[in-house]
N, CA, C and O atoms as a GROMACS GRO file, in nm:
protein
  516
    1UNK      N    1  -4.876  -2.077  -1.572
    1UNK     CA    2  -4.904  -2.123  -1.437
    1UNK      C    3  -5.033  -2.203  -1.438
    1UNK      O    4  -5.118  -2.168  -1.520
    2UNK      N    5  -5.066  -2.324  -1.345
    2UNK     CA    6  -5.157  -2.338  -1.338
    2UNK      C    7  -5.292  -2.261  -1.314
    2UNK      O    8  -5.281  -2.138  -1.304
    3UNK      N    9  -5.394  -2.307  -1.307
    3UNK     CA   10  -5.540  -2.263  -1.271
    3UNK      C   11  -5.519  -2.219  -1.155
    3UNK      O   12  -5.514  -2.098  -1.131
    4UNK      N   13  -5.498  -2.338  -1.042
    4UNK     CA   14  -5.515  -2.277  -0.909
    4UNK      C   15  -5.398  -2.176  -0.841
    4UNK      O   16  -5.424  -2.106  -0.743
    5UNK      N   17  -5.283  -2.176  -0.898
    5UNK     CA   18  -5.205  -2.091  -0.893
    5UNK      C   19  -5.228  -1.932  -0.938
    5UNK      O   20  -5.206  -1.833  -0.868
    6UNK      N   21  -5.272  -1.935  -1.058
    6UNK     CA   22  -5.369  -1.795  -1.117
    6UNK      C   23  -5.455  -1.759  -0.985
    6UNK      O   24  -5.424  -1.689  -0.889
    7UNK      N   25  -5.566  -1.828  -1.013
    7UNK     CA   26  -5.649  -1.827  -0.900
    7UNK      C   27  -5.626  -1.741  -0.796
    7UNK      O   28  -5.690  -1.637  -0.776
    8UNK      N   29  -5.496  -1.802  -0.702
    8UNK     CA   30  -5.449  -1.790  -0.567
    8UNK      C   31  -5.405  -1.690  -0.602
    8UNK      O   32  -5.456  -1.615  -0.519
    9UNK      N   33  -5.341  -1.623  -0.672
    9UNK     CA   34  -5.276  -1.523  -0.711
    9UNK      C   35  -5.314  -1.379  -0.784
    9UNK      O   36  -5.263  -1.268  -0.773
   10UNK      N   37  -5.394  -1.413  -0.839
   10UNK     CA   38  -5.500  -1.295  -0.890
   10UNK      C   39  -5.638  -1.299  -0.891
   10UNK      O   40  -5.710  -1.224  -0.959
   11UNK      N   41  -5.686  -1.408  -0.798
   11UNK     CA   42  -5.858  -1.370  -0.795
   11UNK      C   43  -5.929  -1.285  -0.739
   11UNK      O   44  -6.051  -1.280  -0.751
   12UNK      N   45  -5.853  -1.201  -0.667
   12UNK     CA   46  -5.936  -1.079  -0.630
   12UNK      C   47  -5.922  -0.994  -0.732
   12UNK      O   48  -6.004  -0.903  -0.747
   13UNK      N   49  -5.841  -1.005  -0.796
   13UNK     CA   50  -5.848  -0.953  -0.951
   13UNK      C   51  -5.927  -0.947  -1.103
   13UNK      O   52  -5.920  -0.890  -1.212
   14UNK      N   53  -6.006  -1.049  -1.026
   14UNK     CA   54  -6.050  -1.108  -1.144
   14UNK      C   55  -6.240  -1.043  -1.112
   14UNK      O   56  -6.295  -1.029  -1.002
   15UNK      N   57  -6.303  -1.014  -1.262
   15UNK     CA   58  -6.422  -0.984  -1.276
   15UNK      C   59  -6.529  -1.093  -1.223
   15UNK      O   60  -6.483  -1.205  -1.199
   16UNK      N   61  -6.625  -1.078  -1.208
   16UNK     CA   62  -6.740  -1.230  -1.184
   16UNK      C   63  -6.754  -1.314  -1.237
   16UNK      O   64  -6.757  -1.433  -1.208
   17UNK      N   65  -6.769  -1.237  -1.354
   17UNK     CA   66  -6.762  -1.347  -1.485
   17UNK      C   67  -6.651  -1.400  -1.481
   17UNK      O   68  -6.658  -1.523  -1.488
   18UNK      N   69  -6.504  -1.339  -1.470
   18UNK     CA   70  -6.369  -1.423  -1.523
   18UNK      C   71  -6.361  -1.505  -1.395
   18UNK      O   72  -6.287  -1.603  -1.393
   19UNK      N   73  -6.428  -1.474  -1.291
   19UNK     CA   74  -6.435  -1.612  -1.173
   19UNK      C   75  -6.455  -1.746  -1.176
   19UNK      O   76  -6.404  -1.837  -1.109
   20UNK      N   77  -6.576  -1.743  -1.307
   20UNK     CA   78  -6.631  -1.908  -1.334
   20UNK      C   79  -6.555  -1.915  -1.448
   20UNK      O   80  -6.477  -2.011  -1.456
   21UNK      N   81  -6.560  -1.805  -1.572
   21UNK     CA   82  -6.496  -1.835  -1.669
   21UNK      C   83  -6.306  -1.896  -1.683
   21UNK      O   84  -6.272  -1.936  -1.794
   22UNK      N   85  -6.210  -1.896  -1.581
   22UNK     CA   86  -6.119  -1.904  -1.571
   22UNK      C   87  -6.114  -2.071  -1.563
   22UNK      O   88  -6.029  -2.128  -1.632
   23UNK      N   89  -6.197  -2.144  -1.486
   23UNK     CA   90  -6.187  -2.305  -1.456
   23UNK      C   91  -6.234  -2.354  -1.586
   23UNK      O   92  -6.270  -2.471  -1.597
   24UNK      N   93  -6.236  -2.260  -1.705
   24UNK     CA   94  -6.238  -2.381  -1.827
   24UNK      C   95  -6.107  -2.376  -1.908
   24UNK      O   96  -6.099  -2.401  -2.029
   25UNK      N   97  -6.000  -2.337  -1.822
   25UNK     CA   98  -5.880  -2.336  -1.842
   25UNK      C   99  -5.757  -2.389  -1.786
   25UNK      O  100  -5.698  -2.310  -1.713
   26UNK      N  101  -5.712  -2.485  -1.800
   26UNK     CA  102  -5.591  -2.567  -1.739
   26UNK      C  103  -5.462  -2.476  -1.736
   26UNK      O  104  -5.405  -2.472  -1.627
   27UNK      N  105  -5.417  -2.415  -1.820
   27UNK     CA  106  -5.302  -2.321  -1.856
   27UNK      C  107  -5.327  -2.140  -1.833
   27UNK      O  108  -5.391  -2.079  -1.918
   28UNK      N  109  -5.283  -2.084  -1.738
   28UNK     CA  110  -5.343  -1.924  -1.722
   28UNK      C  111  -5.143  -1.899  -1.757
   28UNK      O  112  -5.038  -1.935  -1.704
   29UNK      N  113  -5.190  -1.808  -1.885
   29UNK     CA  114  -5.042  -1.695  -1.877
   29UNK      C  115  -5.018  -1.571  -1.887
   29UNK      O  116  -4.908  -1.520  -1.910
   30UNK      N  117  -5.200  -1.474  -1.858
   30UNK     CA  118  -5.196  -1.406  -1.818
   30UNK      C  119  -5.337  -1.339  -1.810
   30UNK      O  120  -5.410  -1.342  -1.909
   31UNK      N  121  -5.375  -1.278  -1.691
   31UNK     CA  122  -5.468  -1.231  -1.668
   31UNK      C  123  -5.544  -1.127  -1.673
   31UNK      O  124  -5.664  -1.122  -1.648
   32UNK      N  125  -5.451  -1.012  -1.716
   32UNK     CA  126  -5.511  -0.897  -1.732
   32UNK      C  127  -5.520  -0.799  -1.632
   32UNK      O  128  -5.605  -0.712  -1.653
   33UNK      N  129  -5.434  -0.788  -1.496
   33UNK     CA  130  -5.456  -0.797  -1.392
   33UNK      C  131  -5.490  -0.598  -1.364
   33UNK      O  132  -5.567  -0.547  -1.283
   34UNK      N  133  -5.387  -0.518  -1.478
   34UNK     CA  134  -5.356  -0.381  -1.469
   34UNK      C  135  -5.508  -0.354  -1.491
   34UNK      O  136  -5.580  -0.280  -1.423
   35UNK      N  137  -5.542  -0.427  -1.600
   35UNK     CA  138  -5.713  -0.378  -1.690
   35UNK      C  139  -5.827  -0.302  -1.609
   35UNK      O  140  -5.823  -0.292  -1.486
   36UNK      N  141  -5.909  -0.259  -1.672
   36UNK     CA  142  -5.999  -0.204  -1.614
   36UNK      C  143  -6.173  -0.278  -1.652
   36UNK      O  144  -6.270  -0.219  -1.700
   37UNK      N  145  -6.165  -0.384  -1.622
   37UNK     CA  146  -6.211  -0.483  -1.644
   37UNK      C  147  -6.394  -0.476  -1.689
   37UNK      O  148  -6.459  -0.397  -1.620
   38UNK      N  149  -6.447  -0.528  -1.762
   38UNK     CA  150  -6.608  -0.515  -1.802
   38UNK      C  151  -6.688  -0.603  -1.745
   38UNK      O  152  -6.685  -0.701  -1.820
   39UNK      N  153  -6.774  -0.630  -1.634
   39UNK     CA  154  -6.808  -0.715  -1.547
   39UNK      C  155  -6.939  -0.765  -1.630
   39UNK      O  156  -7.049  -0.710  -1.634
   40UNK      N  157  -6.891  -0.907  -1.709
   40UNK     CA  158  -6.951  -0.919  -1.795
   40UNK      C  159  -7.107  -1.032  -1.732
   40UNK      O  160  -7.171  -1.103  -1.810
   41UNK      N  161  -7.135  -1.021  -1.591
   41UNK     CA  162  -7.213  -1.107  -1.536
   41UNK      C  163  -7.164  -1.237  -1.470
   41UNK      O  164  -7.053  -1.268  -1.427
   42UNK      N  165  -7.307  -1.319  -1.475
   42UNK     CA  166  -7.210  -1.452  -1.405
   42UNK      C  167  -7.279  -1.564  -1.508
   42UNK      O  168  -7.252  -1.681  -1.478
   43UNK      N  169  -7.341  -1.551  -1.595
   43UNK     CA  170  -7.341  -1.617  -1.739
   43UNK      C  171  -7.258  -1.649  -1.810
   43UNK      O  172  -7.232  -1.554  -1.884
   44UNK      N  173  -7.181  -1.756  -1.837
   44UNK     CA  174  -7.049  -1.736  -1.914
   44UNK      C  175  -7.148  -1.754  -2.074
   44UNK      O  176  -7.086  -1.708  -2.169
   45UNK      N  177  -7.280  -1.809  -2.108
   45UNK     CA  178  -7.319  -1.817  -2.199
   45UNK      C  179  -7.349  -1.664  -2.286
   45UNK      O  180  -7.364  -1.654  -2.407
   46UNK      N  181  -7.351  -1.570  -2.202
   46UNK     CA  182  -7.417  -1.440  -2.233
   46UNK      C  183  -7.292  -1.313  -2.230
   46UNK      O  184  -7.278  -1.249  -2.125
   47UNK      N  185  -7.232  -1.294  -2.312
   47UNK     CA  186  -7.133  -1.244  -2.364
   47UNK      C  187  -7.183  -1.104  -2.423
   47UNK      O  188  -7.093  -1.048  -2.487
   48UNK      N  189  -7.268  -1.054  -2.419
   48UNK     CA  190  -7.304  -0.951  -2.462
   48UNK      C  191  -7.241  -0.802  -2.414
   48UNK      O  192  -7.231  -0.707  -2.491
   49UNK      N  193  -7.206  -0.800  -2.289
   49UNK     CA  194  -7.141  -0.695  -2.238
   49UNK      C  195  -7.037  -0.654  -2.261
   49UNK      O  196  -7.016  -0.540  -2.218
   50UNK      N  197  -6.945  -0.711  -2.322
   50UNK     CA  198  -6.827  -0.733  -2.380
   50UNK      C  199  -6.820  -0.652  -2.541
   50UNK      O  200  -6.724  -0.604  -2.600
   51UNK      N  201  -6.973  -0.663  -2.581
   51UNK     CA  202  -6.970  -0.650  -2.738
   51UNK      C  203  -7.009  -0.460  -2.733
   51UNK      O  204  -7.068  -0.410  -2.638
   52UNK      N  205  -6.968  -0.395  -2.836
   52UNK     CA  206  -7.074  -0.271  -2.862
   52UNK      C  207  -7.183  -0.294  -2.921
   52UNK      O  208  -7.194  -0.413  -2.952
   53UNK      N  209  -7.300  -0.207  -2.962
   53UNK     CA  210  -7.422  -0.207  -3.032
   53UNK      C  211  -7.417  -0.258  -3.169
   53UNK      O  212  -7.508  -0.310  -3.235
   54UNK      N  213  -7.311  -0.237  -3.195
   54UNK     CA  214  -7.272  -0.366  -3.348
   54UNK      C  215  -7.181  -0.463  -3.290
   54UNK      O  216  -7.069  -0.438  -3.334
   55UNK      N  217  -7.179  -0.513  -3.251
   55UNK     CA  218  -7.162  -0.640  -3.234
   55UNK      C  219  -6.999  -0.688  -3.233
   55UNK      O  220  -6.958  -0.804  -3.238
   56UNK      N  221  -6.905  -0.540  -3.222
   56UNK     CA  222  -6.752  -0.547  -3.261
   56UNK      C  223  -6.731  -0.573  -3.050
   56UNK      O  224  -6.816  -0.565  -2.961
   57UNK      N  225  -6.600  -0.599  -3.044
   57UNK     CA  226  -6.578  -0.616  -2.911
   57UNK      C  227  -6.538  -0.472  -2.836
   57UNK      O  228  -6.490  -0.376  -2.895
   58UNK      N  229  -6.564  -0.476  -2.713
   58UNK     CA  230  -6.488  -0.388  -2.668
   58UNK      C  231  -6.341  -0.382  -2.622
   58UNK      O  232  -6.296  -0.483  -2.568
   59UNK      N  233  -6.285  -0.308  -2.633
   59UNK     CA  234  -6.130  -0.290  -2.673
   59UNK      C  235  -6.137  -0.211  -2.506
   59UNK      O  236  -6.199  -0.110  -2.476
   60UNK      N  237  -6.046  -0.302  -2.416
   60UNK     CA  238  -5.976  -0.299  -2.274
   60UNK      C  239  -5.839  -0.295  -2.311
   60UNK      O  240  -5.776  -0.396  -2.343
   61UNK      N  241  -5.783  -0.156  -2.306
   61UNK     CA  242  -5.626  -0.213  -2.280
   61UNK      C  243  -5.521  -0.306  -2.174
   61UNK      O  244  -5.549  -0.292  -2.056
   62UNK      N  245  -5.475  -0.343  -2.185
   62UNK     CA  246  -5.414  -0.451  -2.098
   62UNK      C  247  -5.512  -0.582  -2.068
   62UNK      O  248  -5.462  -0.678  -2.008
   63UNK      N  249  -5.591  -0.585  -2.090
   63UNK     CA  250  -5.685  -0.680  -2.031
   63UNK      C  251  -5.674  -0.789  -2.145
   63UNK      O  252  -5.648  -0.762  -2.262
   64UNK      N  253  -5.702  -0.955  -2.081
   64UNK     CA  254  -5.616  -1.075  -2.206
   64UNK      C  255  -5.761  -1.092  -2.246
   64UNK      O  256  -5.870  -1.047  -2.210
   65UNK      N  257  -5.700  -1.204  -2.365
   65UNK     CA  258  -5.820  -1.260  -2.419
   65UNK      C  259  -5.752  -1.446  -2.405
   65UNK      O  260  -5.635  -1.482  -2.420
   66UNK      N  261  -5.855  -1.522  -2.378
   66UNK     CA  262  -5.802  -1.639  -2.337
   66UNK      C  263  -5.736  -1.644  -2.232
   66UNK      O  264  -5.742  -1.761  -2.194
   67UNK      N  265  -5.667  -1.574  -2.152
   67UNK     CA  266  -5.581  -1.566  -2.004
   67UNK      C  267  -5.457  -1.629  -2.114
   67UNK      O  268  -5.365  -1.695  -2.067
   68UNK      N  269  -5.466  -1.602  -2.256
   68UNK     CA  270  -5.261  -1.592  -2.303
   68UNK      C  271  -5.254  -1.490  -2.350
   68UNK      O  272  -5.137  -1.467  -2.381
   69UNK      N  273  -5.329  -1.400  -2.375
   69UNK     CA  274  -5.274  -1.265  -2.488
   69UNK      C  275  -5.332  -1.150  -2.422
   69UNK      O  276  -5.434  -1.136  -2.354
   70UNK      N  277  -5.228  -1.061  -2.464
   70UNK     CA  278  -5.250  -0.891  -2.407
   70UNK      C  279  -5.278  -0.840  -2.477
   70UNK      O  280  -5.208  -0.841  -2.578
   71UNK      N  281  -5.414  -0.750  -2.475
   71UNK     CA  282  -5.412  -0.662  -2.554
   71UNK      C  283  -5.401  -0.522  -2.574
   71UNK      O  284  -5.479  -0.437  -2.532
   72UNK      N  285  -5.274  -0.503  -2.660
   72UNK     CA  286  -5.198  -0.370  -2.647
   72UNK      C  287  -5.270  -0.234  -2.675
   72UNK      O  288  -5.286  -0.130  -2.610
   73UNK      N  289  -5.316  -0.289  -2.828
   73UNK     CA  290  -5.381  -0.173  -2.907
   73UNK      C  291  -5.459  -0.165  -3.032
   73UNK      O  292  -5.398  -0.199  -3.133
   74UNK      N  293  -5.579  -0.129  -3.046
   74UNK     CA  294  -5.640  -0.166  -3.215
   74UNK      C  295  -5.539  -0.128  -3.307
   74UNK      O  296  -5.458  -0.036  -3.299
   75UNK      N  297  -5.562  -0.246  -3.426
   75UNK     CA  298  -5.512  -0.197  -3.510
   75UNK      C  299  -5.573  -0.145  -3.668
   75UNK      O  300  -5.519  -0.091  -3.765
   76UNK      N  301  -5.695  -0.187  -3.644
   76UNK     CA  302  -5.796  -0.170  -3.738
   76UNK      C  303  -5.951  -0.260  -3.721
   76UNK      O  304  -5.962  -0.362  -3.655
   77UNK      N  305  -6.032  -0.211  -3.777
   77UNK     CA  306  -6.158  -0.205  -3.811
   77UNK      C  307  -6.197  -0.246  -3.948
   77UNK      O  308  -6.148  -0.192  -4.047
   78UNK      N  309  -6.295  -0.355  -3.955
   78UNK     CA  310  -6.370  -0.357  -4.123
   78UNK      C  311  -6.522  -0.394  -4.081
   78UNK      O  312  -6.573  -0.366  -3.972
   79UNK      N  313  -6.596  -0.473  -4.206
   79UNK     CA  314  -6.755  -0.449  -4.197
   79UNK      C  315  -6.774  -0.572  -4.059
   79UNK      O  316  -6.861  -0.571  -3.973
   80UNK      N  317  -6.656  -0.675  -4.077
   80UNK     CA  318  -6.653  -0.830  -3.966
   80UNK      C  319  -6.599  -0.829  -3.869
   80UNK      O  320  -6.648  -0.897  -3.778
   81UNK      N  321  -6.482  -0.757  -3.845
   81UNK     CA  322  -6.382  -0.785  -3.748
   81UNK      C  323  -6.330  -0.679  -3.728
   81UNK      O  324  -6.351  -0.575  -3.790
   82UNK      N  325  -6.229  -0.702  -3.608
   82UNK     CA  326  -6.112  -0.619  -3.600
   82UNK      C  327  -6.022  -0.699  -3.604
   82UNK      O  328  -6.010  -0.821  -3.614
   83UNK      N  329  -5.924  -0.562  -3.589
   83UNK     CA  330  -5.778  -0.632  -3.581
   83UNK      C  331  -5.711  -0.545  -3.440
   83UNK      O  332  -5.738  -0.426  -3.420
   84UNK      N  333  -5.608  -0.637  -3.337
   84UNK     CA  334  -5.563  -0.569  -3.247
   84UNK      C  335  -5.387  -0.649  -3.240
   84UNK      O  336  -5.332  -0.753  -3.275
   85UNK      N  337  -5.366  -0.562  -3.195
   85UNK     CA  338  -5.198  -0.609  -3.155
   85UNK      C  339  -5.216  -0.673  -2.997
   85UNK      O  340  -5.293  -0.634  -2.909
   86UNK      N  341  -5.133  -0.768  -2.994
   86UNK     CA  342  -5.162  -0.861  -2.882
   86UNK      C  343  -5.023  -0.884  -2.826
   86UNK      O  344  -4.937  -0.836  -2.900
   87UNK      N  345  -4.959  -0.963  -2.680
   87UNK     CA  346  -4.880  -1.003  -2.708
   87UNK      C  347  -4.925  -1.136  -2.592
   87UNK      O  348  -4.988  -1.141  -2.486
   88UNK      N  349  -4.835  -1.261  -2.702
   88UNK     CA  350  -4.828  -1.343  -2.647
   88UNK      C  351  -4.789  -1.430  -2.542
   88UNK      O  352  -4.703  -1.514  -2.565
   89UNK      N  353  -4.844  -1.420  -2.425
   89UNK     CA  354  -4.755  -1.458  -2.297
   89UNK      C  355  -4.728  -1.598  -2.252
   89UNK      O  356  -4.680  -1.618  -2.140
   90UNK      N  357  -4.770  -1.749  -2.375
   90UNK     CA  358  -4.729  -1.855  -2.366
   90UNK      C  359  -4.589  -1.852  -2.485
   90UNK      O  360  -4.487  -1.918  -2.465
   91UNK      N  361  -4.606  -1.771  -2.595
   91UNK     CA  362  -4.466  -1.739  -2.694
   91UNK      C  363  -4.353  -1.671  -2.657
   91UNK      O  364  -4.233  -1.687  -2.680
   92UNK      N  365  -4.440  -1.563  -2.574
   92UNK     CA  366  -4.374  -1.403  -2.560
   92UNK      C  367  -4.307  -1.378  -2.670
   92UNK      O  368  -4.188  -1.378  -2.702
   93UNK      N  369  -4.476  -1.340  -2.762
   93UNK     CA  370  -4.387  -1.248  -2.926
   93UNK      C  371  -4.502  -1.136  -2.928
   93UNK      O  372  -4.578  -1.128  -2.832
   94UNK      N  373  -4.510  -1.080  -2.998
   94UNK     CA  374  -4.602  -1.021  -3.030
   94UNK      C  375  -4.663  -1.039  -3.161
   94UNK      O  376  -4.596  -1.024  -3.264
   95UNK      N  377  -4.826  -1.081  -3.164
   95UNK     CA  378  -4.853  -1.102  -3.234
   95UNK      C  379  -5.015  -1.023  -3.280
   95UNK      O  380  -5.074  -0.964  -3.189
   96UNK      N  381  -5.061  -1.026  -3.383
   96UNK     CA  382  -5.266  -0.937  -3.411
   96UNK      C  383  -5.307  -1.098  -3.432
   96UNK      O  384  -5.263  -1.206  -3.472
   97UNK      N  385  -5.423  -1.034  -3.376
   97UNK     CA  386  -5.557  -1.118  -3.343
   97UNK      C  387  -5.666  -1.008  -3.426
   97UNK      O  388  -5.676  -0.885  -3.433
   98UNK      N  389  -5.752  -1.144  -3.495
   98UNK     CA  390  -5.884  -1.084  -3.573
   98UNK      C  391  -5.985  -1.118  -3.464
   98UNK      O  392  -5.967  -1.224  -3.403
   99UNK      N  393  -6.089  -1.044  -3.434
   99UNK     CA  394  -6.170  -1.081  -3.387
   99UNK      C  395  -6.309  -1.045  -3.440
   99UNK      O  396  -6.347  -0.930  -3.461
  100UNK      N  397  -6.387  -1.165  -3.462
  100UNK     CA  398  -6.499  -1.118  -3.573
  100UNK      C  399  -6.600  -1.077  -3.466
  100UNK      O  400  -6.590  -1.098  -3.345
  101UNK      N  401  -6.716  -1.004  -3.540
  101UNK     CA  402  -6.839  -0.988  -3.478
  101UNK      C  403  -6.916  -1.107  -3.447
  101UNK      O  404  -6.936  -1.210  -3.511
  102UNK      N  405  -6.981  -1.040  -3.255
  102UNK     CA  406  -7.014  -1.142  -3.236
  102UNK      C  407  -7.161  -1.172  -3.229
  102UNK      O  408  -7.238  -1.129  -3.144
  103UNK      N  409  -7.199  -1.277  -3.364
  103UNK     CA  410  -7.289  -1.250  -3.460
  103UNK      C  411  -7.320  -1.384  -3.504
  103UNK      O  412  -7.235  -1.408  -3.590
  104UNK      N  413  -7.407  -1.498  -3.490
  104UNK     CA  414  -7.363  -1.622  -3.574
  104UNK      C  415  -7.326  -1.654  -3.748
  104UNK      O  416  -7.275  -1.756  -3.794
  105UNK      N  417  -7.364  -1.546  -3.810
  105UNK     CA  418  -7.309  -1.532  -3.952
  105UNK      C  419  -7.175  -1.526  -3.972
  105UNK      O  420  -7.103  -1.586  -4.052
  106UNK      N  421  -7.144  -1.416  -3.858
  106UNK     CA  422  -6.983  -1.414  -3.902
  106UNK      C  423  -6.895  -1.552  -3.811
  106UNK      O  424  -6.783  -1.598  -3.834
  107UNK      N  425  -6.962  -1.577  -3.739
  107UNK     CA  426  -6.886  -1.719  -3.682
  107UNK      C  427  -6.865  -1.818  -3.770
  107UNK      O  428  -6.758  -1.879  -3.766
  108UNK      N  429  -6.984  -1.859  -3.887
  108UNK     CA  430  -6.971  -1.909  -3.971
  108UNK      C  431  -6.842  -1.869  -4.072
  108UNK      O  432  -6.751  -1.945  -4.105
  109UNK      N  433  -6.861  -1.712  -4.116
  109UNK     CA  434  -6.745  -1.682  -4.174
  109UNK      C  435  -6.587  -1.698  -4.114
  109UNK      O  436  -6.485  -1.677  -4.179
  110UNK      N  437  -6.594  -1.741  -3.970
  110UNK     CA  438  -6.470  -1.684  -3.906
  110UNK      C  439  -6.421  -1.838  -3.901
  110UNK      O  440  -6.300  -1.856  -3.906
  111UNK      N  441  -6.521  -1.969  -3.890
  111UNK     CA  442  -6.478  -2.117  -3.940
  111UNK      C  443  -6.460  -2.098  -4.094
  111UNK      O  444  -6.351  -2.152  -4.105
  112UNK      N  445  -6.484  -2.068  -4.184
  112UNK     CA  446  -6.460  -2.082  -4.314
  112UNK      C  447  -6.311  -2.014  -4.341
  112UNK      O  448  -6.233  -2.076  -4.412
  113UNK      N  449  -6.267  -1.873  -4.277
  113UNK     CA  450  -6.149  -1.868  -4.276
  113UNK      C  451  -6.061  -1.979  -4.216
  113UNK      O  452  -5.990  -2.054  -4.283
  114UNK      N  453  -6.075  -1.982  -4.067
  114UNK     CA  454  -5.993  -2.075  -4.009
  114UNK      C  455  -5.935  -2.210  -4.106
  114UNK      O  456  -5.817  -2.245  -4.117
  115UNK      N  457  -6.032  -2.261  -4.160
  115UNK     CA  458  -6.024  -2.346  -4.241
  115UNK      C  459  -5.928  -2.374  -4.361
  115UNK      O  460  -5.849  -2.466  -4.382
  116UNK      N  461  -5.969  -2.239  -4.448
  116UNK     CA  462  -5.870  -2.154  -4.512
  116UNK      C  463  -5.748  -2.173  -4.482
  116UNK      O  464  -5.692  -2.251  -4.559
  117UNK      N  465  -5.664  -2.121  -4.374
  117UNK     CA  466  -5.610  -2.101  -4.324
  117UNK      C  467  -5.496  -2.204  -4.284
  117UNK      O  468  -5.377  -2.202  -4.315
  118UNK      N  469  -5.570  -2.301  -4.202
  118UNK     CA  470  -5.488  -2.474  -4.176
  118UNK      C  471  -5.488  -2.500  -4.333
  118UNK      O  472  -5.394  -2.575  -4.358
  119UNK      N  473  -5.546  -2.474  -4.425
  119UNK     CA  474  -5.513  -2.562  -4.575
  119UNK      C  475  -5.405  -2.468  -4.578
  119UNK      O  476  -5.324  -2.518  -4.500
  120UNK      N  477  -5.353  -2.354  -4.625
  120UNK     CA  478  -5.220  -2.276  -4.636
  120UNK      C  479  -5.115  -2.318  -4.568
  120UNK      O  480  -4.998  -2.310  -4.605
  121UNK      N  481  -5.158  -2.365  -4.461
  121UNK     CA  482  -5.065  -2.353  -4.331
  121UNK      C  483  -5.007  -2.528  -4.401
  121UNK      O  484  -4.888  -2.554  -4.422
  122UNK      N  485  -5.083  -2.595  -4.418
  122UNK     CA  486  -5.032  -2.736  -4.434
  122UNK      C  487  -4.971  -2.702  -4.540
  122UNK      O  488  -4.854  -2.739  -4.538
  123UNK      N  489  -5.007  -2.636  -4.654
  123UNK     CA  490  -4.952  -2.697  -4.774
  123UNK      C  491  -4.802  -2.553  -4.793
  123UNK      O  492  -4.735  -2.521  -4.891
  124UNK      N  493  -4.800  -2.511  -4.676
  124UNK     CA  494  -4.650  -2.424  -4.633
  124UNK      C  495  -4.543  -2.531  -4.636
  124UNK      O  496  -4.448  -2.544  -4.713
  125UNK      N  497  -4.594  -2.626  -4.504
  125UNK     CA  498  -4.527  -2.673  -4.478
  125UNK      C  499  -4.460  -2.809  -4.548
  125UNK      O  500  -4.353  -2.865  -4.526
  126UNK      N  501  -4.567  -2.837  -4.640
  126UNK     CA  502  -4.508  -2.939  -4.732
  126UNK      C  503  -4.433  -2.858  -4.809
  126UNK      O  504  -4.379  -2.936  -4.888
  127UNK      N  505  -4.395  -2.744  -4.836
  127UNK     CA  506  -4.303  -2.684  -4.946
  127UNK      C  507  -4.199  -2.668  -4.883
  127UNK      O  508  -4.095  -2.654  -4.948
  128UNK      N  509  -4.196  -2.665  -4.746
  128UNK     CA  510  -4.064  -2.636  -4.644
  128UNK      C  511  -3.957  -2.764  -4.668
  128UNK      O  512  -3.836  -2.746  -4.676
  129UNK      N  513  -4.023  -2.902  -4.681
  129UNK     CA  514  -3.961  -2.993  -4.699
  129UNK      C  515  -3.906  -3.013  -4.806
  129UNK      O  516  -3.837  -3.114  -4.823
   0.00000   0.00000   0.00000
């Protein structure tokens, strides 16, 4: 759905933060609406409330990440990231999401995967052909 459709439709739903944070989004497919939401301020720069004392995220059931994915349930823990089961509400599949600490070291690490990652992904698809 669009923005202003979301909007119209679940903004009394929505945290303070996900008030401003939602208009940097053209595409909403889902909001999180059941969640029990972390009122992360009205900073969209300051993300801290969101994080625990190490720096892993906090885990809201039902509540999205991006306004496309649900998140169902952890699925694990390491020294960078987690891992959670998600489901996708622009695919509708279900899919895990890593989410690294939020930390600028591991951001660095979390572009060096990504990276990783599109090289596999390309050279998949040249073998498909």
């Amino acid at each position: 759905m669009s923005l202003q459709e979301a909007f119209d439709k679940y903004g009394f739903k929505l945290s303070s933060f996900e008030t401003r944070e939602i208009f940097r989004y053209s595409q909403i497919y889902f909001v999180g609406e059941k969640a029990t939401k972390i009122n992360g301020g009205i900073d969209l720069r300051d993300t801290s409330r969101f994080d625990d004392e190490y720096g892993f995220y906090r885990f809201v059931p039902e509540d999205h990440l991006a306004y496309r994915y649900e998140l169902v349930k952890p699925l694990g823990k390491g020294t960078t990231a987690q891992v959670f089961s998600a489901v996708d509400h622009k695919e509708n599949r279900s899919v895990a999401i890593k989410v690294m600490k939020s930390q600028p070291r591991y951001h660095r690490q979390a572009k060096s995967e990504i990276e990783m990652l599109e090289r596999l992904n390309n050279l998949n698809k040249r073998w498909e052909h």
